[in-house]
RODO-2510 file (C-alpha; in nm, 4 decimals, decimal comma):
residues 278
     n   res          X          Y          Z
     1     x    17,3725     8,6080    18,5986
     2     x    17,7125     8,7796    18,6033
     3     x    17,7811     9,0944    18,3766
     4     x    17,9587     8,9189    18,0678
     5     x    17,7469     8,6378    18,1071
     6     x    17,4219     8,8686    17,9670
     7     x    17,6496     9,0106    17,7478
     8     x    17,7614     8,6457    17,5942
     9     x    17,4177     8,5613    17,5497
    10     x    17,2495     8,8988    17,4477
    11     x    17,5057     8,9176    17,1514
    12     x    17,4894     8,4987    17,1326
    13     x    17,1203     8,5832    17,0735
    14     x    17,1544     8,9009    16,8243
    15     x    17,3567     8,7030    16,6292
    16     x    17,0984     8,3999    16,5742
    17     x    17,3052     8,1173    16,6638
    18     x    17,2558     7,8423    16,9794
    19     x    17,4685     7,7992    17,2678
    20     x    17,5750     7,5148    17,0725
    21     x    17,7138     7,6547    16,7795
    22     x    17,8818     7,9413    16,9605
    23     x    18,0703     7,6896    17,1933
    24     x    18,1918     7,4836    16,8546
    25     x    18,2665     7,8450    16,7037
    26     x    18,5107     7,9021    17,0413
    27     x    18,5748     7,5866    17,1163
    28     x    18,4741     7,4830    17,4408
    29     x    18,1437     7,2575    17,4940
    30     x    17,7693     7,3611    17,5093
    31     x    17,7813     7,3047    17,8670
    32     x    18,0562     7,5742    17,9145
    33     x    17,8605     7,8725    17,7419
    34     x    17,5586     7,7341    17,9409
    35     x    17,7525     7,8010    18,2409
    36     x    17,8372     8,1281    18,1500
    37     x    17,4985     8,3095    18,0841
    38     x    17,3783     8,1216    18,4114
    39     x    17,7066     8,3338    18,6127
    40     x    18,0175     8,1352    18,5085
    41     x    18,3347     8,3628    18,3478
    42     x    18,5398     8,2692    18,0732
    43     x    18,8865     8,2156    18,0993
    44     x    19,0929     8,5081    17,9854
    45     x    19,2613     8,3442    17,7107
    46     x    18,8588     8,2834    17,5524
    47     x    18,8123     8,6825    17,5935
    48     x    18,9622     8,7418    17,2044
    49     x    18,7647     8,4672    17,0535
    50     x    18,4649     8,5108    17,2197
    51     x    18,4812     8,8831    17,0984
    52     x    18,5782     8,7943    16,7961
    53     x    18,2762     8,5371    16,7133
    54     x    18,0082     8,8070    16,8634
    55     x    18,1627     9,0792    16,6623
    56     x    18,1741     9,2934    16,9713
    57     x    18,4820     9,3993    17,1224
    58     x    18,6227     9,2595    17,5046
    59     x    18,5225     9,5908    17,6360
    60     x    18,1425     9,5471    17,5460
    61     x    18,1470     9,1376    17,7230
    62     x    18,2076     9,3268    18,0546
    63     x    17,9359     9,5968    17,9882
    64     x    18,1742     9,8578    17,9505
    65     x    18,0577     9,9564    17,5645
    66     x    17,8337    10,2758    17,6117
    67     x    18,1104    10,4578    17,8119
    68     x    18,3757    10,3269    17,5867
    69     x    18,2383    10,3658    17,2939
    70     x    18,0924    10,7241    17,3790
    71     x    18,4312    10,8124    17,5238
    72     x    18,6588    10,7134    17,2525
    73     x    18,4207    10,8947    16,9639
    74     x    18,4714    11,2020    17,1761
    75     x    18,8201    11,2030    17,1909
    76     x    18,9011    11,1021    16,8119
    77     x    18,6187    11,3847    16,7073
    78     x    18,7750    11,6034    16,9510
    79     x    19,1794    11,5606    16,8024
    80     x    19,0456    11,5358    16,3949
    81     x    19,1192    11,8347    16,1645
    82     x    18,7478    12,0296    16,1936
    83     x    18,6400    11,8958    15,8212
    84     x    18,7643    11,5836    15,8723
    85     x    18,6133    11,5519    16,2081
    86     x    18,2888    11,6393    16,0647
    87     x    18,3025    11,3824    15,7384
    88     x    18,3547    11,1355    16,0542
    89     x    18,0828    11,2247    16,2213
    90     x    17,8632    11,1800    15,9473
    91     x    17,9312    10,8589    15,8600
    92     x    17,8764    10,7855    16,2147
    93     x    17,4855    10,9143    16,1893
    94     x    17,4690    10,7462    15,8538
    95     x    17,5923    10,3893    16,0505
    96     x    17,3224    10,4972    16,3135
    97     x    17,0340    10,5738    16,0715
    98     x    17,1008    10,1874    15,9362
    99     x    17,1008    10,0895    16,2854
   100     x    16,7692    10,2229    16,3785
   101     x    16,6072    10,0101    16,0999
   102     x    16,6260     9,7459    16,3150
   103     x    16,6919     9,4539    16,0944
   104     x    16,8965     9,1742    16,2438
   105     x    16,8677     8,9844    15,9535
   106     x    17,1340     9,1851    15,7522
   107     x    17,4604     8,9840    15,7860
   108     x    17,7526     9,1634    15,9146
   109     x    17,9249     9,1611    15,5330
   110     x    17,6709     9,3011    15,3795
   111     x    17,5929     9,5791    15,6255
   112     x    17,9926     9,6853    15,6426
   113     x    17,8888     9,7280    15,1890
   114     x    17,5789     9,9221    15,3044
   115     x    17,7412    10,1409    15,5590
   116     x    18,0389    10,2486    15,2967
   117     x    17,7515    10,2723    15,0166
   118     x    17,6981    10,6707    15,0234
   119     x    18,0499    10,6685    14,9442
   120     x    18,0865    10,5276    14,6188
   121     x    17,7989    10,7973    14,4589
   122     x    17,8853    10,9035    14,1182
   123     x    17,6313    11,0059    13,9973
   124     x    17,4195    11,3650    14,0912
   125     x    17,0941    11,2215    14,2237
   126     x    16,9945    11,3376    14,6021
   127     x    16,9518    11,0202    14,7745
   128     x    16,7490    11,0635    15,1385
   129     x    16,6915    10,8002    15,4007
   130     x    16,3932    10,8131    15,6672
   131     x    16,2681    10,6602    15,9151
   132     x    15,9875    10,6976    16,1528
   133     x    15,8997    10,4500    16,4548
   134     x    15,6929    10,4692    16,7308
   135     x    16,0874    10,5429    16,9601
   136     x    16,1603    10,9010    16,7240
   137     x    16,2034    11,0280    16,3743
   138     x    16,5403    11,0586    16,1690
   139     x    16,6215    11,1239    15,8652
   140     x    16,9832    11,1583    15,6056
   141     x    17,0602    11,3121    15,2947
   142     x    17,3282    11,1521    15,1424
   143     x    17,3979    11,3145    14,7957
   144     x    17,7154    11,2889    14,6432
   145     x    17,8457    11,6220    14,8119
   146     x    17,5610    11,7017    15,0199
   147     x    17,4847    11,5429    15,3485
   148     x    17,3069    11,5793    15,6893
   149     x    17,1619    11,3969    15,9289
   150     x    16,8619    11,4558    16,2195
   151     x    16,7112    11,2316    16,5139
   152     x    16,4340    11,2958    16,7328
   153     x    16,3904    11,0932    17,0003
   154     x    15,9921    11,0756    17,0812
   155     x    15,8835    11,2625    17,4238
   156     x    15,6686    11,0605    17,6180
   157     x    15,4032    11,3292    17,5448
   158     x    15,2632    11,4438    17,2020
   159     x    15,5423    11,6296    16,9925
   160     x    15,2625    11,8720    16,9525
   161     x    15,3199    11,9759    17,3172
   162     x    15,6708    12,0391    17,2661
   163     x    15,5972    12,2545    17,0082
   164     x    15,5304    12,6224    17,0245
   165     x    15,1744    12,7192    16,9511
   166     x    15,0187    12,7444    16,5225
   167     x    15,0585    13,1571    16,5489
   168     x    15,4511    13,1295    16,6456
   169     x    15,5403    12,8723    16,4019
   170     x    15,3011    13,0592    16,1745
   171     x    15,5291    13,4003    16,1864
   172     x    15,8405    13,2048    16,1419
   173     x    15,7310    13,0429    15,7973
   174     x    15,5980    13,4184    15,7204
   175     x    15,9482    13,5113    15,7271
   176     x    16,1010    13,2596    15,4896
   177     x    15,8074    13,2823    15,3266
   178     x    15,8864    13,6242    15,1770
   179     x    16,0750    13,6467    14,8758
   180     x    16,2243    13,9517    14,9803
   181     x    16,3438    13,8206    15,3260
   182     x    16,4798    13,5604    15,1854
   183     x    16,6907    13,6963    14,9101
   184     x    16,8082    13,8977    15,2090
   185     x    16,8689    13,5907    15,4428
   186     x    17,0603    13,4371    15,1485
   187     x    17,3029    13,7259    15,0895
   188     x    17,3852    13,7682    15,4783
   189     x    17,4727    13,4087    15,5153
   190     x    17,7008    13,4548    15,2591
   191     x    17,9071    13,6889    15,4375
   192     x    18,0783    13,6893    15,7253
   193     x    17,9078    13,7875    16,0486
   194     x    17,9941    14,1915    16,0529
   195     x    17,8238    14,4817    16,0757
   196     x    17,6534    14,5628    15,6897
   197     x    17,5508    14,9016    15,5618
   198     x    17,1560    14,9157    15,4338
   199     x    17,3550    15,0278    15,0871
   200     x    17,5335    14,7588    15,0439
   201     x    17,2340    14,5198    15,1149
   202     x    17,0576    14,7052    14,8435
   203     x    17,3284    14,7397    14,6058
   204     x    17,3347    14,3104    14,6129
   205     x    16,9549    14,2014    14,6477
   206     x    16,8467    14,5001    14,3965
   207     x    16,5675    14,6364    14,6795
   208     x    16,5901    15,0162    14,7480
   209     x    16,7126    15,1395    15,0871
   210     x    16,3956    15,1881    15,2435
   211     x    16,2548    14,8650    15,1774
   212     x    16,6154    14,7262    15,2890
   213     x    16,5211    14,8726    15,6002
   214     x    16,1688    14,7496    15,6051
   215     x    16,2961    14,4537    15,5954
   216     x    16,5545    14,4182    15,8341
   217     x    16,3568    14,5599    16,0946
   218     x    16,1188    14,2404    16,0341
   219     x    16,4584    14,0206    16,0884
   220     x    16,5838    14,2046    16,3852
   221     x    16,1989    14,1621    16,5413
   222     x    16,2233    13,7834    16,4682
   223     x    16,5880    13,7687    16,6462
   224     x    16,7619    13,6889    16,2625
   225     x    16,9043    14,0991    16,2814
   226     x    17,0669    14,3270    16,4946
   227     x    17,0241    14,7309    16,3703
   228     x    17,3063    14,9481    16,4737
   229     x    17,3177    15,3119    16,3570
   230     x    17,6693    15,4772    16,2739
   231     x    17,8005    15,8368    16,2585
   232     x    17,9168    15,9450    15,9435
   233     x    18,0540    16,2764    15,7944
   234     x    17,7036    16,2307    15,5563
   235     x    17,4941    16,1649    15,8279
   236     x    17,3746    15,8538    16,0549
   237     x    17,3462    15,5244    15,8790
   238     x    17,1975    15,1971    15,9759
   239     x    17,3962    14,9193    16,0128
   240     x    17,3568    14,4957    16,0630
   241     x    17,4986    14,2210    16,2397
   242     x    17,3063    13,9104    16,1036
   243     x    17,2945    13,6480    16,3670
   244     x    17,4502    13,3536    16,2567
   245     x    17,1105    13,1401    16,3904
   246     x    17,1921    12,7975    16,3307
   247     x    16,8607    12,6558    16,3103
   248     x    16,8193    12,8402    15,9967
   249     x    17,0388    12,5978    15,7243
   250     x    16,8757    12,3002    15,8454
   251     x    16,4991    12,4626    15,7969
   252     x    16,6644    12,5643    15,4575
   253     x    16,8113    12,2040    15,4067
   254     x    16,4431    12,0677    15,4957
   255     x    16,2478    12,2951    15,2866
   256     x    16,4575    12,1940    14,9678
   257     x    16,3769    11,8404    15,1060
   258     x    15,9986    11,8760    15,0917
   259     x    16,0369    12,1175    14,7635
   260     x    16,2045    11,8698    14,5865
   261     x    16,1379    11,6154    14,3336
   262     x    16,3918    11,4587    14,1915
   263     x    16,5304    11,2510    14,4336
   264     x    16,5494    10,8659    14,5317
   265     x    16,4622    10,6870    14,8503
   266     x    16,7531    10,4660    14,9600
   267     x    16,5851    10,4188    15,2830
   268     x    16,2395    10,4427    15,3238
   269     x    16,0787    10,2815    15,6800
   270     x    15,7693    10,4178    15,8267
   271     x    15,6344    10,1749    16,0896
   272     x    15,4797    10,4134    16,3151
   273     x    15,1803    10,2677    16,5814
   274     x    15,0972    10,5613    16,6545
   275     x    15,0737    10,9476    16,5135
   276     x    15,3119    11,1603    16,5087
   277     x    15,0835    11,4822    16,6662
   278     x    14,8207    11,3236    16,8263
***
């Protein structure tokens, strides 16, 4: 079987109609499109229609769509204004978390509606989506102004393996488990990444200097903090550079997740065979 004719009858198939109905839908016989998923090629002048009908474009009937498809996101990501590129590429995840539900029933109408839906939010309810098969794990908030998106793909081992041992993960969640830590985690983000005196930390989270201090030292230890100390007429001082870690918003965004409880489910598929740390 030639190239487009597995692609003619993979999409044929997706779709849910015979070879029958596709040739009346093109216009050619039933013999013709049986010719073509055995090897045959369309003429060129079918290409359009044929794309048309299987909602796919000419590129994908010669098995051209990954590379395509891959390539041309890059390059209209790559020439967007940054926030622009990045409201793009969000409603790209939010196409592909509807796309890993899997259902082929949806027809194409109704899933170009449920694609734009997260749009049209008024109202100030958190809407999440997740989903969890036996191939990975994602999941998408997406609140009227608020909205991320995360996929796993599954190892072939246990997740569990991937992971680093109960004591590591342990002394993370120690650190954001601190109320103190925190607060000070909070403030830093909210600055720009330069160096910080241990007064002016104290002077905005309301903690004296040496428990500023104390504190920091536990960042810097856990690779959040880098201590400097500085000359002054008064004396030496101890300075910060935060490191801008970007694996801490999304634990943030994901603790809120789990905290919260007001909140709907706009998609909710767990059809796991399997557990998740087995």
């Amino acid at each position: 079987m030639s190239v487009i004719g597995k692609q003619i009858k993979k999409y044929r198939v997706a779709k849910g109609i015979t070879q029958e109905q596709l040739g009346q839908l093109v216009g050619v016989t039933t013999q013709a499109v049986s010719k073509w998923e055995r090897g045959g090629t369309p003429d060129a002048e079918l290409l359009p229609r044929l794309s048309q009908v299987l909602s796919v474009s000419i590129d994908v009937l010669f098995g051209r769509e990954e590379q395509s498809f891959m390539t041309s996101i890059t390059r209209k990501l790559s020439e967007m204004p940054i926030e622009e590129a990045y409201r793009f590429a969000f409603a790209i995840c939010w196409a592909i978390e509807i796309g890993l539900m899997q259902d082929k029933s949806i027809p194409d109408d109704y899933m170009n509606e449920f694609i734009d839906h997260f749009e049209i939010k008024a109202d100030e309810t958190d809407y999440f989506s997740k989903i969890m098969k036996d191939g990975g794990v994602s999941t998408a908030r997406v609140s009227p102004d608020f909205r991320y998106f995360f996929l796993m793909v599954e190892p072939k081992e246990s997740i569990k393996d991937s992971l680093a041992d109960i004591d590591t993960l342990h002394k993370v969640f120690e650190v954001f488990a601190d109320k103190k830590l925190l607060r000070i985690i909070f403030y830093m983000y909210s600055r720009l990444n330069t160096p910080i005196a241990t007064s002016l930390i104290s002077k905005n989270t309301g903690m004296d200097s040496k428990e500023v201090d104390r504190c920091m030292e536990i960042l810097c230890v856990n690779n959040l903090a880098v201590r400097n100390v500085v000359a002054t007429a008064e004396g030496e001082i101890n300075t910060y550079m935060f490191n801008q870690e970007s694996s801490v918003i999304p634990l943030l965004c994901f603790a809120d997740e789990i905290a919260k409880r007001d909140y709907r489910d706009f998609i909710w598929d767990l059809n796991r065979s399997k557990p998740l740390l087995k």
